[in-house]
Each structure stands twice: as structure tokens, then as C-alpha cells.
N, C-alpha and C positions, 0 to 999 in steps of 0.2 A: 546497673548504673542508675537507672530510673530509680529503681527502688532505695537507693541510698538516698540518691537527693530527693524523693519523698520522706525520708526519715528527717531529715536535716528539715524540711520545710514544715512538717509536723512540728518539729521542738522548738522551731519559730512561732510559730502560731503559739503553741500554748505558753510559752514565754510571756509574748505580748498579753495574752487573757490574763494570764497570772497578775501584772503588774498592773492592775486597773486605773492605777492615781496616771499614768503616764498613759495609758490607752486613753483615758477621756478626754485629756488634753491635746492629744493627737488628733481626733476628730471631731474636737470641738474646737480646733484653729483655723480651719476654712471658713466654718460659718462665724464664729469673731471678726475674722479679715473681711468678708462678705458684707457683714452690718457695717464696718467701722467705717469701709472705703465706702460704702454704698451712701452713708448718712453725712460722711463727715466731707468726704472729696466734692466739696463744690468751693469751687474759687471766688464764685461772683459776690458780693458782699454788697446787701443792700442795707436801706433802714441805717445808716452809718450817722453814730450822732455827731451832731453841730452846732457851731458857736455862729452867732450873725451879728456882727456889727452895723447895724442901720444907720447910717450918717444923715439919712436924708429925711428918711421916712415921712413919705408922702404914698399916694397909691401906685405910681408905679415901681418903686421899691418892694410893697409889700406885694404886688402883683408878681415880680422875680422871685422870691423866696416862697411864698407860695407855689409857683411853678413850681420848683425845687422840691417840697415838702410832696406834693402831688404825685411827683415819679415814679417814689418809694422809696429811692436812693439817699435822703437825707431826712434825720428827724429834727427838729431843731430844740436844743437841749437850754439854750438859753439868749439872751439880747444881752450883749456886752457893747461899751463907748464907742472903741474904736480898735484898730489892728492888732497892737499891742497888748491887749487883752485877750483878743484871739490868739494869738499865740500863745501866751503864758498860758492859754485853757488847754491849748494842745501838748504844751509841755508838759503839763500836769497828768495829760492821760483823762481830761473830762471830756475831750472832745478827740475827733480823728479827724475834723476837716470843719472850714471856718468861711463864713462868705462875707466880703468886708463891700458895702456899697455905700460907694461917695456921695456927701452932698451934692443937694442941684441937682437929684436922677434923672426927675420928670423932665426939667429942663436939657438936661445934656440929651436927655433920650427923642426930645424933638428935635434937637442941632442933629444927633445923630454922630454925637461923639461920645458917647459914655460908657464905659467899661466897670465891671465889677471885677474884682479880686477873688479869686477860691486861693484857701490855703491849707493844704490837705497834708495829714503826717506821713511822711515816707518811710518811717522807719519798719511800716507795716506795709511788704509790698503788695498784696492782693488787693489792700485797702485801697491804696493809694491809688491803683491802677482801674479800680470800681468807680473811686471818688472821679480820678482823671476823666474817664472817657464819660461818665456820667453830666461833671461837668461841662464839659465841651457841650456833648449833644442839647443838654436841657439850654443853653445859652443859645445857640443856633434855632431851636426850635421857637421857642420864645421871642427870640429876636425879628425868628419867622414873621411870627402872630402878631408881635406890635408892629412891624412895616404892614403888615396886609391892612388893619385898622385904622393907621396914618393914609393909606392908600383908598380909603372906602370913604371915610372923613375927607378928602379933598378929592374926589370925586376921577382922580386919574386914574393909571393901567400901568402897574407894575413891569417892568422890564428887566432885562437879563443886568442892565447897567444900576438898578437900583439899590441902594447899599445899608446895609443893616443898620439899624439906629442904636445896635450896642453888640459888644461882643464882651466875651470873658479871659481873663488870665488866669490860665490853674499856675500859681507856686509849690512845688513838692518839698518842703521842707524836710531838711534831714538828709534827704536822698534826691538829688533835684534832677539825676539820670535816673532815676530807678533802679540801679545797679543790683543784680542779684545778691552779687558776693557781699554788699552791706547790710542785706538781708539776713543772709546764712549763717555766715561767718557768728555772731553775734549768738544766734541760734546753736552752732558747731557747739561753742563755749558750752554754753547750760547742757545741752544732752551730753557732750562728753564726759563731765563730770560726775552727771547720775551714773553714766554708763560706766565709766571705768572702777569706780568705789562702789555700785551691785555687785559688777561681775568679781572683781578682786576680792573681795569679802568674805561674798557666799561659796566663791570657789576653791578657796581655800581650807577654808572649816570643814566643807563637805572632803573635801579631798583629806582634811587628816583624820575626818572620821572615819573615813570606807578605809584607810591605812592604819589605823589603831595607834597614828602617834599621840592623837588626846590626853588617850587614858596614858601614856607612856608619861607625858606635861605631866599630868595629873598628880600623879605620883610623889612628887619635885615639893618644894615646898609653896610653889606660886599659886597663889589665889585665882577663883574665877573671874575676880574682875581684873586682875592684872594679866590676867592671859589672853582677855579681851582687849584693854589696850595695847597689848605688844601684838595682839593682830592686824590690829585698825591702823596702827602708826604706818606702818610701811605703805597701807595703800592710799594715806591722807598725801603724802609723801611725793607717790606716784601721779597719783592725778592729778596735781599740782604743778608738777614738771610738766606733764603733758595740755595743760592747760596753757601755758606759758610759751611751749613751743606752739600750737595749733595757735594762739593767738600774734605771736611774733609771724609766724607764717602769715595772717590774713594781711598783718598793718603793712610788711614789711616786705612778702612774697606778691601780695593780691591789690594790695594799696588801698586797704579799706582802711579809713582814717579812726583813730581812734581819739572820741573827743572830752570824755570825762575825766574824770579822778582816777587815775589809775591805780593808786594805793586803796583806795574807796572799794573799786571793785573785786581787789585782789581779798579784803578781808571780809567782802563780804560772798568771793566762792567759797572762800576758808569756810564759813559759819554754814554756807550752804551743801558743803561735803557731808554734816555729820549725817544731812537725811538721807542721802543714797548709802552711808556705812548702815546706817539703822536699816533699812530697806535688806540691804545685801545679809544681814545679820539674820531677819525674818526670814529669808527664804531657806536661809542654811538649814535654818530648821524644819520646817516644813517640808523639804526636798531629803530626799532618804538617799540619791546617790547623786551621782552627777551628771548622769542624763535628764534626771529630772530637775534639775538645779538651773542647766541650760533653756526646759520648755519653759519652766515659770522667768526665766529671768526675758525670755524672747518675748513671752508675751505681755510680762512689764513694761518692756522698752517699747514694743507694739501701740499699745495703751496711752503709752506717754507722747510717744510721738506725735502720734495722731490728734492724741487731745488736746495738747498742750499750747497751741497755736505754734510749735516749731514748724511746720510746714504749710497747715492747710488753717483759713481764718478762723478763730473762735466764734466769732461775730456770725458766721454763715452756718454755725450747726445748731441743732435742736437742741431746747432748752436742757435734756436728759444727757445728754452728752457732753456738753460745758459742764453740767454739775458732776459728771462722773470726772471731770479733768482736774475738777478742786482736788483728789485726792493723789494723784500726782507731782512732787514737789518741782519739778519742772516746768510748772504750768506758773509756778509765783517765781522764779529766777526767769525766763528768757524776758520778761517785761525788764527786771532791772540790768541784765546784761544790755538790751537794747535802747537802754534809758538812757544807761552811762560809755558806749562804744558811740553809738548811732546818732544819740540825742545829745552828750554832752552834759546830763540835767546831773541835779544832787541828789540827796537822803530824802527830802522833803518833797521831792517830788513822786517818789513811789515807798515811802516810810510804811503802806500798808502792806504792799509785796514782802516787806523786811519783817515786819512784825507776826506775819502769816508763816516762813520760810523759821524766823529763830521759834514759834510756838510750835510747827511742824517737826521739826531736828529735834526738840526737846521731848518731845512725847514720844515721837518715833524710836529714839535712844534710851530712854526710858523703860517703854514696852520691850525693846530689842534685848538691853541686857539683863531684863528680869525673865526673858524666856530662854535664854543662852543659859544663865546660871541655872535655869532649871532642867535645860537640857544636859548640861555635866552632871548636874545631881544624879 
């Protein structure tokens, strides 16, 4: 008996050597997973850029935002009039978090009534919850330091009853509980659709290669590329439905509100399908059966995940790692799913994500069916 399940264990082993494109892949997926989570899994998000409305500007004004700037927690990316302005910078995606300080600072700050505004985008929870608690503490500490200096200046002894000469308001726009599911859900959207039109794609073509229905097509009088479109249709089809349910589920099952254009977004997953077809198209070919169809496609989706800011901040990983997510077409849709679910915003507000997304699908589709027709050849 030994001796059989040694023969059996033998034809395994050399199996696996045989097939080397799928051996290296296999053990080079630990240490992928090792780097990815090692570099990319950090939540905390510093250095977050920021809009500052100075109403007052005088030196204890700039003495707050300095604090601020000092932390590390916030850069400050530009001086806008007033509120209003910070917002629309946040809409826009130039800022993630805004600090609005009233007229009469120095003044309110000696009454010991003065408050400053933080207005931080929620649509990005990791952000928001960095920007949040950053804020708070930097305002308390601060507010510390200016009573202790009021205190040293009038020559008295601070007490448990003495009371801060300012505090701060975080507003979380967008998401004003921080609610995960307004998070995800938005996020769901974009990776599903990569995911569904990869995997239907690639796994189809390979499955009617390793089955020889191809060459049987082939035969018939249809063209390579029309045998290519009557592939792609049914899974543009599919992911579509399923995009529509998993989004009806969030607004409707989850109560995550949905606040855009909804025709806006609908045509623009449509545009954003053709890069996961093209995607799924590449792998078909590259992948010789359909075990190796599933390693490359797992460690696309791997890849995407991680990089794409679907779960872990883009803001918080190394510069080598955000530039490896530009190639990812997941990385330019979850901004515009969460622009238009989350934020409510239009075309113009993230028209680069759209221009990045139709040059992507174009070239990717392009590359795809000229290596498809050459793999029928």
C-alpha cells in the first residue's frame, strides 16, 4: 500500500515540476501576499492634504494651523475665502479635509469662546477617521498651550475648573457617522465589475480551448472578431445585472444612500467594463489551462485590491505601490463610484478618473483583440 501511494506521490511531484509557469506562481504567492500586506496594510493616514480658510488671520490663527501643519497629520495645499470654498475643494478631490477659522480668533480666543471648523471627506473612511481623531487631539493640545500662556501672562494657577479658550468641530462630510457600508458598498460596485468580466472572459475562452470547441467556431464562416464580440456580450450583460442587484441591495437592503446621477454612473460602469473584458481577454492567453487562468486571475484581483484604495488608504502606502495601482483600472473607478454614490458630485468633478478609465479600455481592448486574433491564427 505504501508503495502505491509513493507512486501516486511521485507523479505529483513531477507533475508540479513539469508545469513550471504554475509552480512559480504558487510560490511566489506567499511572498507577494507578505510585501503587499506588509507595505500597503497600514490604516493610519497622515500628511492628508488641506484646504484652510483663514477668516481672521491674525497670529493666533496662524499659530492653529501651524499646530496642525507640525503634527504631520495635515499639509496645507492652499488658503481659500471662506467655507464654501472648502468644500467645493473637497468635492473636487484637491483636498480631504478643510479647516475653516472665524473672524476675531485672537479675540474670541481671549473671551474663551472660539471654535474652529475641520471639515474632513468622509467618503474615504480611513481618512476621515485619521483626519477625525487628529483633529480633536491637535485642538485640545493647543488649546492646552494657549490657556497655560494666558495663565503665565496673568500671573495665576490653572485649575481643574479652568476652561479652554477654544475648541474644535470636526464635520465629516459625506458620511457624517462614518458608516462602513458607505464605504464598501461603493467600493463592492468597482471590484465587482473588474471581477466578474476577468473571470467570465478568461474563463471561458480557456475552457473552449482545453475543449477544442474554438477550432470547431472556427470552421463556420465567423470571423475572429466577431467571435470575440459574441464572447464579450454575454459577460457585459452579466456584470451588469449583477452590478445592479449588489447596488439595489446596498441603497435598499443596507440604506446606504445613493446621491448622484444615477444614469451618469450606470454609463459610465458600461465604459468601465470594457477594461476588465480586455484584462480577462489577456489572461486567456497567457494562461494555457484553467488552473492557471485562476492563479493569474487571483493574483490580479490580489493586486487590485490592495492597491486600488478599495480597502486599505492609497495616501498611506509608498510611493512604488501607488504607482504600481495606476495600472490597475480599479484604482481610476472606485474614486468615481464614490464621487457619484457617496459624494453626490458630477463629470467635472473627477472628468480625469473618466479620461484615464476610456484611454485605459481603449488600449487594453485594442492590445486584447489583436493578441486573441493572433492566438486563433
Amino acid at each position: 500500500m505504501l508503495r502505491r501511494i509513493w507512486a501516486v506521490i511521485q507523479k505529483e511531484f513531477i507533475q508540479t515540476f513539469r508545469d513550471r509557469r504554475t509552480l512559480m506562481m504558487t510560490l511566489s504567492m506567499p511572498i507577494i501576499q507578505l510585501l503587499l500586506f506588509g507595505y500597503a496594510l497600514n490604516m493610519s493616514v497622515d500628511h492628508i492634504p488641506t484646504i484652510v480658510a483663514d477668516q481672521s488671520r491674525d497670529s493666533a490663527s496662524q499659530a492653529y494651523v501651524d499646530a496642525a501643519v507640525v503634527s504631520g497629520y495635515f499639509d496645507v495645499v492652499e488658503y481659500v475665502p471662506g467655507q464654501a470654498e472648502v468644500i467645493r475643494a473637497i468635492d473636487e478631490g484637491r483636498a480631504q479635509a478643510g479647516i475653516v477659522i472665524p473672524p476675531d480668533f485672537a479675540a474670541r480666543v481671549e473671551r474663551g469662546d472660539a471654535q474652529v471648523l475641520f471639515l474632513v471627506d468622509g467618503s474615504d473612511l480611513f481618512t476621515s477617521q485619521s483626519a477625525y481623531n487628529a483633529a480633536t487631539i491637535i485642538a485640545e493640545a493647543h488649546a492646552t498651550e494657549v490657556l497655560m500662556e494666558k495663565v503665565e501672562r496673568s500671573g495665576l494657577v490653572a485649575d481643574s475648573e479652568s476652561f479652554l479658550p477654544f475648541d474644535a468641530l470636526v464635520r465629516i462630510l459625506y458620511n457624517p457617522d462614518m458608516e462602513t457600508l458607505w464605504f464598501i458598498i461603493p467600493g463592492m460596485c468597482a471590484m465587482l465589475l473588474q471581477t466578474q468580466t476577468i473571470v467570465l472572459t478568461a474563463a471561458s475562452v480557456v475552457r473552449e480551448r482545453e475543449t477544442g470547441t474554438v477550432e470547431q467556431i472556427l470552421v463556420t464562416p465567423i470571423r475572429p472578431g466577431e467571435l470575440m464580440v459574441g464572447k464579450i456580450a454575454p459577460n457585459i450583460l452579466i456584470a451588469m445585472i449583477n452590478l445592479l442587484t449588489v447596488l439595489a441591495i446596498g441603497v435598499w437592503g443596507f440604506g446606504v444612500p445613493f446621491q448622484g446621477n444615477f444614469w451618469l454612473f450606470l454609463g459610465l460602469a458600461f465604459m468601465y467594463v470594457f477594461s476588465g473584458l480586455g484584462l480577462g481577454l489577456l489572461i486567456s492567453t497567457l494562461a494555457q489551462n484553467q488552473k492557471q487562468t485562476q492563479q493569474l486571475i487571483m493574483v490580479m484581483m490580489l493586486l487590485g485590491v490592495v492597491l486600488s484604495g478599495f480597502m486599505f488608504p492609497r495616501d498611506a502606502m509608498p510611493v512604488l505601490l501607488r504607482l504600481a495601482g495606476n495600472l490597475f483600472p480599479l484604482t481610476y473607478f472606485i474614486p468615481i463610484s464614490r464621487g457619484i454614490i457617496t459624494k453626490g458630485v458630477g463629470i467635472t468633478f473627477f472628468w480625469d478618473q473618466v479620461v484615464a478609465i476610456v484611454i485605459y479600455s481603449v488600449v487594453i481592448m485594442f492590445a486584447a483583440s489583436r493578441v486573441f486574433k493572433q492566438g486563433l491564427d
